[in-house]
C-alpha positions in Angstrom: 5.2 -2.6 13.7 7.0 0.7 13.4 7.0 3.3 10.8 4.2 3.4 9.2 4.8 5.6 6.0 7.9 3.4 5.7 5.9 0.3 5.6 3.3 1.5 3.2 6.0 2.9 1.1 7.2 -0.8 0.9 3.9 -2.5 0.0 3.4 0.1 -2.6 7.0 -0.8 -3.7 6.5 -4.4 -4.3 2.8 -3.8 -5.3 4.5 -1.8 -8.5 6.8 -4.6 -9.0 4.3 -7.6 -9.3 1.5 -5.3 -10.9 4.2 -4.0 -13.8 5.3 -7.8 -14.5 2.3 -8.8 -14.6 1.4 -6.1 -17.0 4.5 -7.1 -19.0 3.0 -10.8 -19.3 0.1 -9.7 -20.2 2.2 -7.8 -23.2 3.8 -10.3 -24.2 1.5 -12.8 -24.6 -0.7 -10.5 -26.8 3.1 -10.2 -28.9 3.9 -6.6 -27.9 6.8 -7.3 -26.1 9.7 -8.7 -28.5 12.0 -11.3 -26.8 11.4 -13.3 -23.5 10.7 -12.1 -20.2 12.6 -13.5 -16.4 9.9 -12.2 -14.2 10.4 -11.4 -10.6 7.0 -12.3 -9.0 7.3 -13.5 -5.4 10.9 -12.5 -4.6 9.2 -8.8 -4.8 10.6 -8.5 -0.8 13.9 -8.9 -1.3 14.4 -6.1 -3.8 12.4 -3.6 -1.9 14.0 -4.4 1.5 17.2 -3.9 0.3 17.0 -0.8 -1.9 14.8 1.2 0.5 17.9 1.5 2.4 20.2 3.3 -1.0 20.7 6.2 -2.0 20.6 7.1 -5.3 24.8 7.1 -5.6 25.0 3.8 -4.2 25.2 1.6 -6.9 23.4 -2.1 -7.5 24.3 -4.5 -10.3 21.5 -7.0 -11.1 21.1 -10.2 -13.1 18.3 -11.6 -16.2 15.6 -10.9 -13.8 16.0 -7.3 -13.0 12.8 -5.4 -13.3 12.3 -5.8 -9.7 15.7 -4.5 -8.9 15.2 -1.4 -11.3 11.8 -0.3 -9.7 12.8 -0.9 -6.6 16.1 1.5 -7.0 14.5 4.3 -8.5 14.8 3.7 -12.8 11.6 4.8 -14.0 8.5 2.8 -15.1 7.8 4.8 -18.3 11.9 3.8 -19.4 11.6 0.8 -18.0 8.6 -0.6 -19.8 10.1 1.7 -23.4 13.0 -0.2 -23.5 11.1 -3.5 -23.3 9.2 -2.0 -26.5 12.8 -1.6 -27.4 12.1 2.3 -28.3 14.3 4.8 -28.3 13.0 6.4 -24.9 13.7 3.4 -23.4 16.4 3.0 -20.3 19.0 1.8 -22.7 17.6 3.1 -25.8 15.8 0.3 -26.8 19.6 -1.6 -27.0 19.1 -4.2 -23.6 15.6 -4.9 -23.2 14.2 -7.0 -20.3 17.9 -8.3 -19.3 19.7 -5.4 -19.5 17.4 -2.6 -17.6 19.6 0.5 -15.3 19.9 3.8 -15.5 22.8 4.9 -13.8 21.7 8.3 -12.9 20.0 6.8 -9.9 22.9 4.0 -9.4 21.2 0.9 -11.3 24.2 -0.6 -13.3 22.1 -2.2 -16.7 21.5 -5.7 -16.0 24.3 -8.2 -16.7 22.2 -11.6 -17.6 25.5 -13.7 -17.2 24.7 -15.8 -14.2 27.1 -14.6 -11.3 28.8 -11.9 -13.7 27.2 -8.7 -11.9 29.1 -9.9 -8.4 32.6 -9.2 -9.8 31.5 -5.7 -10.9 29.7 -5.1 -7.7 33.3 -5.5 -5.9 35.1 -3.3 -8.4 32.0 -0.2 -7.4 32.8 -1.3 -3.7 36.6 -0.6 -4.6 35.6 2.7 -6.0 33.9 4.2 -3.8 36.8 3.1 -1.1 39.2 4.7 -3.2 37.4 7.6 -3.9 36.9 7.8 0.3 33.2 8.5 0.1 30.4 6.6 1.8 29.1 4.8 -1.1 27.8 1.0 -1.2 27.8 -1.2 -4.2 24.9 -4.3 -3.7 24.9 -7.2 -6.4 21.7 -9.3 -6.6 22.0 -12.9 -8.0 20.5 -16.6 -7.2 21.6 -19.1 -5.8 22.8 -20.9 -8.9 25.6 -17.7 -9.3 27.3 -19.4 -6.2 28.4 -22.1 -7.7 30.4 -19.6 -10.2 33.9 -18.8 -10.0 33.5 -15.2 -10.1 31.2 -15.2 -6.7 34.1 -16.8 -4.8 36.6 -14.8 -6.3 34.9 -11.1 -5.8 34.0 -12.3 -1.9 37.2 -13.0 -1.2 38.7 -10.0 -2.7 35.9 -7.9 -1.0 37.0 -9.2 2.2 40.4 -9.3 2.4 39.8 -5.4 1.4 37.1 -4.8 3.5 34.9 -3.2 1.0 31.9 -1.7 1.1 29.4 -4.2 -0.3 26.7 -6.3 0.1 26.5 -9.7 -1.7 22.0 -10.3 -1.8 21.7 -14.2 -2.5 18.4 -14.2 -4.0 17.9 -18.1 -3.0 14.6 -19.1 -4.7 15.2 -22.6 -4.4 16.1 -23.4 -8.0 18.6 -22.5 -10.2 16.4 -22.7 -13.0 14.9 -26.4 -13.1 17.9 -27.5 -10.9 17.2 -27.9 -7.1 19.7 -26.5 -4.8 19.6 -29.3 -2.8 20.9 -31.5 -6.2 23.9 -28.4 -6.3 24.6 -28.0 -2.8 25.9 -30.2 0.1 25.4 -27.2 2.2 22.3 -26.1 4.6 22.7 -22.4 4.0 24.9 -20.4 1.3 25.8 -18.2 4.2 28.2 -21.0 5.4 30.4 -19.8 2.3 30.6 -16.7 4.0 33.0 -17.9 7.1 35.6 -19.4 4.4 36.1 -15.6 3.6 36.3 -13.9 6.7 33.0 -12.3 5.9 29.8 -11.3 8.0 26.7 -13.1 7.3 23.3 -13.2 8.0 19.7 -14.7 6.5 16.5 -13.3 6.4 12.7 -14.7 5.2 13.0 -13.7 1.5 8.9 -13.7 1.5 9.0 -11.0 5.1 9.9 -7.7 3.7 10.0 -6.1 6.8 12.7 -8.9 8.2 14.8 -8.0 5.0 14.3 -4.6 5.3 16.4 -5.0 9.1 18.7 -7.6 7.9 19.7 -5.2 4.7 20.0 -2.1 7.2 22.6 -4.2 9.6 24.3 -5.1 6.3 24.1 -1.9 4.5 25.5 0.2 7.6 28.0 -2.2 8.3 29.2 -1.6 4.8 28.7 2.4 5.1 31.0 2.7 8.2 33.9 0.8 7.4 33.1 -2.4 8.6 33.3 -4.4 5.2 31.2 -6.6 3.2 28.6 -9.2 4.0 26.6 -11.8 2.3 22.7 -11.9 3.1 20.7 -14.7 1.8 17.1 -14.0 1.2 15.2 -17.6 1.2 12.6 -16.6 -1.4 10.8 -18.7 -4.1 9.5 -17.6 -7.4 5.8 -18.1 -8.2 6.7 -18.1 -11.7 8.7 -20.1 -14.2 12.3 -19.3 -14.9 11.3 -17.8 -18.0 8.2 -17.2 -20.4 9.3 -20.9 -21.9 9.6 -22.4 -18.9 6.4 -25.1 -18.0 7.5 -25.5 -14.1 7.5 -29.5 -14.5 10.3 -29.6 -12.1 8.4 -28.5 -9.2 4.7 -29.4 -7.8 1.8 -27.6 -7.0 1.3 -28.3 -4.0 4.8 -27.0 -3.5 3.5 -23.8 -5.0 0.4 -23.5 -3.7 2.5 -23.9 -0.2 4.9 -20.5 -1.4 1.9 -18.6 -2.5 0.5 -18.6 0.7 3.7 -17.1 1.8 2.9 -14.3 -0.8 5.4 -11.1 0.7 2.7 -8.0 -0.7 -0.4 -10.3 1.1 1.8 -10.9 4.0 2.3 -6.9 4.7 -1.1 -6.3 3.5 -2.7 -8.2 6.0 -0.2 -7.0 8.9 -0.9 -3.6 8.0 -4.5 -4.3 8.0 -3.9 -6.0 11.5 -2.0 -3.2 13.0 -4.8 -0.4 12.1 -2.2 1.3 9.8 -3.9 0.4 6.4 -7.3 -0.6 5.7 -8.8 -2.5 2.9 -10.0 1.1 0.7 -6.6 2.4 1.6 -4.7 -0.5 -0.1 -6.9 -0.6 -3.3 -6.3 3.5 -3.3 -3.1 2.4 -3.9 -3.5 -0.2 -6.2 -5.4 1.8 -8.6 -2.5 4.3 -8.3 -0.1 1.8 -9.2 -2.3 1.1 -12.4 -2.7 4.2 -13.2 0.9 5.0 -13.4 1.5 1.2 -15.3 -1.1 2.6 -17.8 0.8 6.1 -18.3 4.2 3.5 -19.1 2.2 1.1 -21.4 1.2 4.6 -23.0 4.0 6.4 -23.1 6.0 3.0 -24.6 3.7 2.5 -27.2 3.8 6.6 -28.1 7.6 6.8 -28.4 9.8 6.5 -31.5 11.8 3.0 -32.7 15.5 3.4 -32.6 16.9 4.7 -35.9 19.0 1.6 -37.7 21.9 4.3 -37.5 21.5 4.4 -33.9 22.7 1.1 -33.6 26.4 2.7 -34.3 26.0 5.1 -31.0 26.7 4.5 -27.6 29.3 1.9 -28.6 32.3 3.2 -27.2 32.6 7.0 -25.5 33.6 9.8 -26.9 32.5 12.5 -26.9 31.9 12.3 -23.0 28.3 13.4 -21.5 26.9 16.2 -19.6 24.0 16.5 -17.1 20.7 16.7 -19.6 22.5 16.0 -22.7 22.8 12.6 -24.7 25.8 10.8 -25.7 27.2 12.3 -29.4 29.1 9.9 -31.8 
């Protein structure tokens, strides 16, 4: 199966993911959490596949479910689970919450929640790093519905015809929102975009995390070296709504209960159980380390300070510039 600290490094990966959503649920259906949430539970592969491959000064740009993404790239849990308290210790200061998590010390752009508008930005990183001749990759994450948008076909192009170092992650959970791809596409595959650009694709089993993880290293490397961008499709599915409002009326159960059994973190858990590499006391070791360091976020959110109503005039615009382990000044 191969490396075995790798692959219990990404069950505990995706295990933090699906435990610290469900957590957030939990929150905010007791009313702790202000807003709505756009959880990630069952595409908890993709994210970890891909990102195990980054370093912390590539960059990734996400979309309005991000919380995946921002684990999986390194933002903290405590900042994560502040700024969806909206406290001041949060990620973004308590000024994004749930769609607009990153912390760019570790190369997590904040979310963009406008559907397709993180790909763009992903391109312009891509050019940067080019420009700045260092070995840097930009990723953007988005779903299938962000194909359709103008700005996906627009920053592929451009990446290709300048061969820059990114990675386009289609997300393809079947449904962009309520609406079916198969209503929005006449298509098999959104890799068949790809060829109208000039640009490398490839798909991988969204629910596999170990077939994403290799897919996501041949794209990742490709990018690294000089060989230009690609666009991998992950064919994933959501086990939850779209959003906290959403009722899932679209969709059946039995279509459901069909995905679940596809579950990514019960797929490696049983393989690794298979294998001899894990058994079922080392797995719950590390689920109860995974809530214990959940319970330390929940804590540490609920312990820190509210933003100031002043605050709300910082961080607008720069100017007096930042330093390592200093905060912005207005």
């Amino acid at each position: 199966m191969g490396d075995p600290k790798l692959q219990l490094s990404l069950y505990r990966t995706m295990l933090t993911i699906r435990r610290f959503e469900e957590r957030c649920n939990y929150l905010f259906m007791q009313g702790r959490i202000p807003s709505t949430l756009h959880l990630y539970i069952g595409q908890e592969a993709v994210a970890t596949g891909v990102c195990a491959h980054l370093r912390p000064s590539d960059t990734v740009t996400s979309t309005h479910r991000p919380h995946g993404h921002a684990i999986a790239k390194g933002v903290s849990l405590r900042s994560i689970m502040a700024e969806l308290f909206a406290k001041d210790t949060g990620c973004c200061r308590g000024k994004g919450g749930s769609m607009h998590v990153g912390d760019i010390r570790v190369g997590m752009i904040p979310a963009i929640a406008i559907v397709g508008g993180g790909i763009p930005i992903a391109a312009g990183l891509a050019l940067a790093a080019k420009m700045q001749r260092t070995d840097g990759v930009a990723v953007s994450f988005f779903g299938d519905g962000a194909t359709n948008e103008g700005a996906f076909h627009e920053a592929l192009n451009m990446a290709a015809i300048w061969d820059l170092p990114a990675v386009f992650v289609c997300e393809n959970n079947l449904y962009a929102a309520s609406t079916p791809i198969a209503t929005a596409f006449k298509i098999q595959n959104i890799t068949d975009r790809a060829a109208a650009y000039g640009m490398a694709a490839e798909i991988a089993d969204g629910n596999d995390v170990l077939a994403v993880h290799a897919a996501a290293g041949r794209a990742i490397a490709r990018a690294r070296t000089g060989g230009g961008p690609t666009l991998l499709e992950c064919k994933t599915y959501r086990l939850c709504g779209h959003s906290r409002s959403d009722p899932r009326t679209y969709r059946s159960k039995d279509e459901e209960a069909e995905w679940a059994r596809l579950d990514p973190i019960l797929r490696l858990g049983e393989q690794l159980v298979a294998a001899g590499l894990a058994t079922a006391d080392s797995l719950a070791e590390i689920e109860q380390a995974v809530t214990a360091e959940i319970d330390d976020a929940v804590a540490f959110a609920e312990a820190s300070p509210s933003p100031l109503p002043e605050d709300a005039l910082k961080h607008v615009f720069w100017e007096d510039g930042e330093t390592e382990g200093k905060t912005w000044q207005r």
